[in-house]
GUVEX-802362 format. One record per atom (N, C-alpha, C, CB): residue number from 1; atom name; x, z, y. Coordinates in pm, whole numbers, plus 50000, padded with zeros to 5 digits. Glycine has a CB too. Layout:
<sites>
<site n="NUM" atom="CA" east="X" up="Z" north="Y"/>
...
</sites>
This chain:
<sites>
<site n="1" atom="N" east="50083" up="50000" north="49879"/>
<site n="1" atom="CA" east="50000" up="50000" north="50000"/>
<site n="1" atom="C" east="50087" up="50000" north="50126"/>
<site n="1" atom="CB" east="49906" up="50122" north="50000"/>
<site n="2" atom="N" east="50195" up="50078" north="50146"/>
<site n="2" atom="CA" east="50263" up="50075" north="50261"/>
<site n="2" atom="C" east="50348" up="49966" north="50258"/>
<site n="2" atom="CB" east="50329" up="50190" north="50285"/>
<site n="3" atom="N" east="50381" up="49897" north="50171"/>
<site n="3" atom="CA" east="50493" up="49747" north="50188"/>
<site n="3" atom="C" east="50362" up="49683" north="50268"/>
<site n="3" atom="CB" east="50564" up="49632" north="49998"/>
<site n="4" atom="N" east="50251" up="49669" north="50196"/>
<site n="4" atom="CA" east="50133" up="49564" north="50236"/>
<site n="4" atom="C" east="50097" up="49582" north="50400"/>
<site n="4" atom="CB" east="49980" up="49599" north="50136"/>
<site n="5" atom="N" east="50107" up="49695" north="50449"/>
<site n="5" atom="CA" east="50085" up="49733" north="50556"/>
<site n="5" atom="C" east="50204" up="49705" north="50656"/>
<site n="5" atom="CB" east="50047" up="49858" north="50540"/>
<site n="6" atom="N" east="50374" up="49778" north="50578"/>
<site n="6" atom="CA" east="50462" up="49682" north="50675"/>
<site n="6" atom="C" east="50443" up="49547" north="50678"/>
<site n="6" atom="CB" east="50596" up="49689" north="50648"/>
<site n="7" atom="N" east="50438" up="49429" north="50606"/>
<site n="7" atom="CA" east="50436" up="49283" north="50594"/>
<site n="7" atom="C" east="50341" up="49260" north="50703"/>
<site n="7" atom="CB" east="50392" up="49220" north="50448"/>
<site n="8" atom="N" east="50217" up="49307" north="50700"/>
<site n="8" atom="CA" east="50120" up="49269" north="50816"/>
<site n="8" atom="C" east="50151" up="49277" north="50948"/>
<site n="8" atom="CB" east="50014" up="49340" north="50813"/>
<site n="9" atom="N" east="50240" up="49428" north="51002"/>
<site n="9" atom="CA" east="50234" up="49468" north="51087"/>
<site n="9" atom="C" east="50405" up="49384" north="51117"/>
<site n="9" atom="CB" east="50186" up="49622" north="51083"/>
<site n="10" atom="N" east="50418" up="49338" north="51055"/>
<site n="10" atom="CA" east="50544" up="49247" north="51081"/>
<site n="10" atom="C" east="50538" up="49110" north="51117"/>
<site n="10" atom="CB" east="50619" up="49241" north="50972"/>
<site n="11" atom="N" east="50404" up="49045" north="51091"/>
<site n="11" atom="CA" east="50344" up="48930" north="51069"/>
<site n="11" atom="C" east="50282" up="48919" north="51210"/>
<site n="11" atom="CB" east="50247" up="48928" north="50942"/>
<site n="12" atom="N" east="50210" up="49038" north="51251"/>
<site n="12" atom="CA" east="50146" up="49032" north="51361"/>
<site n="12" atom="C" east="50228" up="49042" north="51504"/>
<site n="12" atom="CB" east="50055" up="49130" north="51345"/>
<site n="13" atom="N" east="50366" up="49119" north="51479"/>
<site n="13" atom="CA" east="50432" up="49134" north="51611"/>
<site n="13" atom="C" east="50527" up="48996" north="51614"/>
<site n="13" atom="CB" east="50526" up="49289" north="51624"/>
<site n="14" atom="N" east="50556" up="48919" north="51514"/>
<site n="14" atom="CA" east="50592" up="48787" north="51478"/>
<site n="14" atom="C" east="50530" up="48748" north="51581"/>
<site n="14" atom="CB" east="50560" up="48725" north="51346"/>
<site n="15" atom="N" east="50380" up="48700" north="51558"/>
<site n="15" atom="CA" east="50270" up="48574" north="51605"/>
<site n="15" atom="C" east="50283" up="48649" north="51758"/>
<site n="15" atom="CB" east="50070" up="48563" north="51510"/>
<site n="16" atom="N" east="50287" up="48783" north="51758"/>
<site n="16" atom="CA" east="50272" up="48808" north="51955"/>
<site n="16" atom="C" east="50378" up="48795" north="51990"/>
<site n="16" atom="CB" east="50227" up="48953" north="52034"/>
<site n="17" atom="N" east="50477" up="48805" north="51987"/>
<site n="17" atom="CA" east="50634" up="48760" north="52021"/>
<site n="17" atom="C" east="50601" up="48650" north="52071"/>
<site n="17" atom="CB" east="50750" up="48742" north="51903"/>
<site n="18" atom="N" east="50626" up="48528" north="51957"/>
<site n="18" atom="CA" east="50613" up="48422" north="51961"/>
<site n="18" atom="C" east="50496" up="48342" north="52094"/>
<site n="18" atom="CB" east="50588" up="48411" north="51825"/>
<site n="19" atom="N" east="50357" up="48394" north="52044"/>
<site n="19" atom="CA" east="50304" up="48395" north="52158"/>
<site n="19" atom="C" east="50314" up="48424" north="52343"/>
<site n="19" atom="CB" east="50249" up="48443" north="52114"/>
<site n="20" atom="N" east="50401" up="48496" north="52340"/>
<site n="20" atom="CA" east="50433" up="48587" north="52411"/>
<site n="20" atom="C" east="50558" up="48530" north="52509"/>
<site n="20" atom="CB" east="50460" up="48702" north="52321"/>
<site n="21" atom="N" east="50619" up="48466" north="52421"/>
<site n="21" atom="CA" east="50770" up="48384" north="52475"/>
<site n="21" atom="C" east="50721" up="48248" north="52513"/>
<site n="21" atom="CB" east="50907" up="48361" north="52343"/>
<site n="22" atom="N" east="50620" up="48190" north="52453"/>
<site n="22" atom="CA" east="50545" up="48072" north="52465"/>
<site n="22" atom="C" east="50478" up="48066" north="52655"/>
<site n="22" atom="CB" east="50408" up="48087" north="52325"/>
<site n="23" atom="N" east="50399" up="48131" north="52658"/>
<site n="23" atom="CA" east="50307" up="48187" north="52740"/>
<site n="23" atom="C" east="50419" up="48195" north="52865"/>
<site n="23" atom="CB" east="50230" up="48336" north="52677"/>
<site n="24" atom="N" east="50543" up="48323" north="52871"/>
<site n="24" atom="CA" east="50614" up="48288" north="52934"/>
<site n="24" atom="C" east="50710" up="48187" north="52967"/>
<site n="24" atom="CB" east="50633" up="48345" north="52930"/>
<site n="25" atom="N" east="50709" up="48091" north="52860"/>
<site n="25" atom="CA" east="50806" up="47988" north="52903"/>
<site n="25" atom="C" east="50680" up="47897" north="52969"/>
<site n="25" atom="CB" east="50911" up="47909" north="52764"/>
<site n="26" atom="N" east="50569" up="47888" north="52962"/>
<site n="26" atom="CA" east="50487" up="47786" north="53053"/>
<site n="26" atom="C" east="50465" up="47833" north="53161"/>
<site n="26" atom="CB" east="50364" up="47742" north="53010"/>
<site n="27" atom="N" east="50460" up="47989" north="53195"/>
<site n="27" atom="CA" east="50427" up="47983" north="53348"/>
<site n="27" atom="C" east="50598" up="47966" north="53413"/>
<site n="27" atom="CB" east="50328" up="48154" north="53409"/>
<site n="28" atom="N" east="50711" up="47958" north="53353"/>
<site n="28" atom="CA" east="50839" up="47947" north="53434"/>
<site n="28" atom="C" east="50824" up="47843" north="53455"/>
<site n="28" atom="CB" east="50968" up="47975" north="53390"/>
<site n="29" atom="N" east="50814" up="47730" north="53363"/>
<site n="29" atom="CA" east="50813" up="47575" north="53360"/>
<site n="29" atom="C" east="50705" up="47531" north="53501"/>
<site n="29" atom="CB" east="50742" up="47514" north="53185"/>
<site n="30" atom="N" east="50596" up="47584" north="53490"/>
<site n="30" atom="CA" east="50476" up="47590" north="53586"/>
<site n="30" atom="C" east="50550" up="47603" north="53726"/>
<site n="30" atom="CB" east="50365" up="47727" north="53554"/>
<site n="31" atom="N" east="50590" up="47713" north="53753"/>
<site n="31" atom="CA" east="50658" up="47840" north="53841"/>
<site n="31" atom="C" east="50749" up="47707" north="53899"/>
<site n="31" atom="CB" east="50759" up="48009" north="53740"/>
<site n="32" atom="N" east="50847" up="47675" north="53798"/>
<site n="32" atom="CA" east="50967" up="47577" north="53843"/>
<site n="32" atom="C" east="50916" up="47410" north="53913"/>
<site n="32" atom="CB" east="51068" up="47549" north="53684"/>
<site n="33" atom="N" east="50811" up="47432" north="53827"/>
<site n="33" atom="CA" east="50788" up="47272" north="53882"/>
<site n="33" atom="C" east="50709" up="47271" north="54024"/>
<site n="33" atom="CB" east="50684" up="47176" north="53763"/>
<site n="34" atom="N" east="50611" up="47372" north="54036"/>
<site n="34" atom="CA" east="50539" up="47396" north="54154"/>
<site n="34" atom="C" east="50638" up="47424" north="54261"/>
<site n="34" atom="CB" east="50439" up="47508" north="54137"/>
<site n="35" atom="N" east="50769" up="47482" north="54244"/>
<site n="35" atom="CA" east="50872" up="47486" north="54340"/>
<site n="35" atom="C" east="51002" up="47364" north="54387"/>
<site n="35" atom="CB" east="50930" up="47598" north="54293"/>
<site n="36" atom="N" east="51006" up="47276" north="54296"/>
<site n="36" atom="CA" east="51038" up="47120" north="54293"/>
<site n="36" atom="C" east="50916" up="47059" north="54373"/>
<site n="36" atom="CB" east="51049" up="47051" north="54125"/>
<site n="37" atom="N" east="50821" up="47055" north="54374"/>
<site n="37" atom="CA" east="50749" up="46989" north="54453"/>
<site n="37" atom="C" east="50730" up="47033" north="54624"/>
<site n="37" atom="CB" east="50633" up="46991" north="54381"/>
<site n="38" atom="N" east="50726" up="47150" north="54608"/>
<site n="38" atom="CA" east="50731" up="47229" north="54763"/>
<site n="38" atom="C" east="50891" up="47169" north="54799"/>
<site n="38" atom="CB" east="50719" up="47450" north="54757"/>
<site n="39" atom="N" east="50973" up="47200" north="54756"/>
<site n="39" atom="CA" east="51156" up="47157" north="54794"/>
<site n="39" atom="C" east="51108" up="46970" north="54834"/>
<site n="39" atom="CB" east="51319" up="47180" north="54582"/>
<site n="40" atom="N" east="51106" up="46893" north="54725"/>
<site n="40" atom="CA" east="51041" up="46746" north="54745"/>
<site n="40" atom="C" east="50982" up="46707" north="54889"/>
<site n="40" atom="CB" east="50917" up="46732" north="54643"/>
<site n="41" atom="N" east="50864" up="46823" north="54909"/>
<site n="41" atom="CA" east="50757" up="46788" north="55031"/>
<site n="41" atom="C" east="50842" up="46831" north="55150"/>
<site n="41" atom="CB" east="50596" up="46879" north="55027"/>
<site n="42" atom="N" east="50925" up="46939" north="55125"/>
<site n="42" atom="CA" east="50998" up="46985" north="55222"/>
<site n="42" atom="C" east="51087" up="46858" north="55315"/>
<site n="42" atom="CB" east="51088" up="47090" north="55149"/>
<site n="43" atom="N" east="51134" up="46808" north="55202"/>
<site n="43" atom="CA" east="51252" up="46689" north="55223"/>
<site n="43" atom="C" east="51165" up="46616" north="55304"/>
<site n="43" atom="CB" east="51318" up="46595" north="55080"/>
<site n="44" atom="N" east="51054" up="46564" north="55233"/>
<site n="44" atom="CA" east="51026" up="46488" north="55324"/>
<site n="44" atom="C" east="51000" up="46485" north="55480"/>
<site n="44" atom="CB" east="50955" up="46459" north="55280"/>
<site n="45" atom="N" east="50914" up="46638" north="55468"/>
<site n="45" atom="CA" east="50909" up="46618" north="55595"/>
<site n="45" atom="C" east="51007" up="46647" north="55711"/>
<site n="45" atom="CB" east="50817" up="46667" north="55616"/>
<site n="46" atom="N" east="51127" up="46674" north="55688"/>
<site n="46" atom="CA" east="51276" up="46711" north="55740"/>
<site n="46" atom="C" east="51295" up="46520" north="55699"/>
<site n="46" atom="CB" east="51398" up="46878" north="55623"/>
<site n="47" atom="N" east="51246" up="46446" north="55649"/>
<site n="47" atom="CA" east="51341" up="46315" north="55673"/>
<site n="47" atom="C" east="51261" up="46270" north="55764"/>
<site n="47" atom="CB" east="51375" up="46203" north="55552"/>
<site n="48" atom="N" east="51106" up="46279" north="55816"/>
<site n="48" atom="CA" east="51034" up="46240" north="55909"/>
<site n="48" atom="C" east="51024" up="46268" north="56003"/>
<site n="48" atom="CB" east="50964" up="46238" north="55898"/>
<site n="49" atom="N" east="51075" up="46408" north="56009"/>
<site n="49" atom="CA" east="51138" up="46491" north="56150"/>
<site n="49" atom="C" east="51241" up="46400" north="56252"/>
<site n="49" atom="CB" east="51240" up="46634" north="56093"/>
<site n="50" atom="N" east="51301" up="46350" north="56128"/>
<site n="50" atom="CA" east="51477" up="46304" north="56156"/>
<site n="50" atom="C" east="51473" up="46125" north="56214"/>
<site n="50" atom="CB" east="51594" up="46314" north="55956"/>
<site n="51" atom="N" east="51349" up="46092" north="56167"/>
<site n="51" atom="CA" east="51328" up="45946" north="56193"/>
<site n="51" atom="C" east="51252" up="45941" north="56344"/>
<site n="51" atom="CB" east="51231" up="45872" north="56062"/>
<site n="52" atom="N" east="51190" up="46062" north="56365"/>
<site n="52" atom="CA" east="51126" up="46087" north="56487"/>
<site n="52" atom="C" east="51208" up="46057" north="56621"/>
<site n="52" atom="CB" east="51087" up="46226" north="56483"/>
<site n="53" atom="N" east="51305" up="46097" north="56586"/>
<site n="53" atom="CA" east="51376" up="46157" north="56644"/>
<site n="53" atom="C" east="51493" up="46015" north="56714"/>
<site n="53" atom="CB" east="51425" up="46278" north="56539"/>
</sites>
C-alpha cells in the first residue's frame, strides 16, 4: 500500500512540475515577445522623429 501511494504521489508532482515549467516558459516567451514589439515600435518611432527632423 505505501509503494502504491509513493508511485502516485510521484506521478502527480511529475505532471505539476512539468506543467508548471510549461506554463512558465509561455508566459516568458509571451513576456519576451510583447517586449520585442514595444523595443520594434519604439525604433520606429525614434526613426520618424529623426526623418522629421
Amino acid at each position: 500500500m505505501k509503494n502504491r501511494e509513493l508511485i502516485f504521489k510521484t506521478i502527480v508532482v511529475t505532471i505539476t512540475a512539468i506543467v508548471t515549467i510549461f506554463v512558465v516558459g509561455f508566459l516568458m516567451r509571451m513576456f519576451i515577445v510583447r517586449n520585442a514589439v514595444k523595443i520594434e515600435h519604439n525604433d520606429e518611432m525614434l526613426k520618424s522623429e529623426f526623418r522629421e527632423d
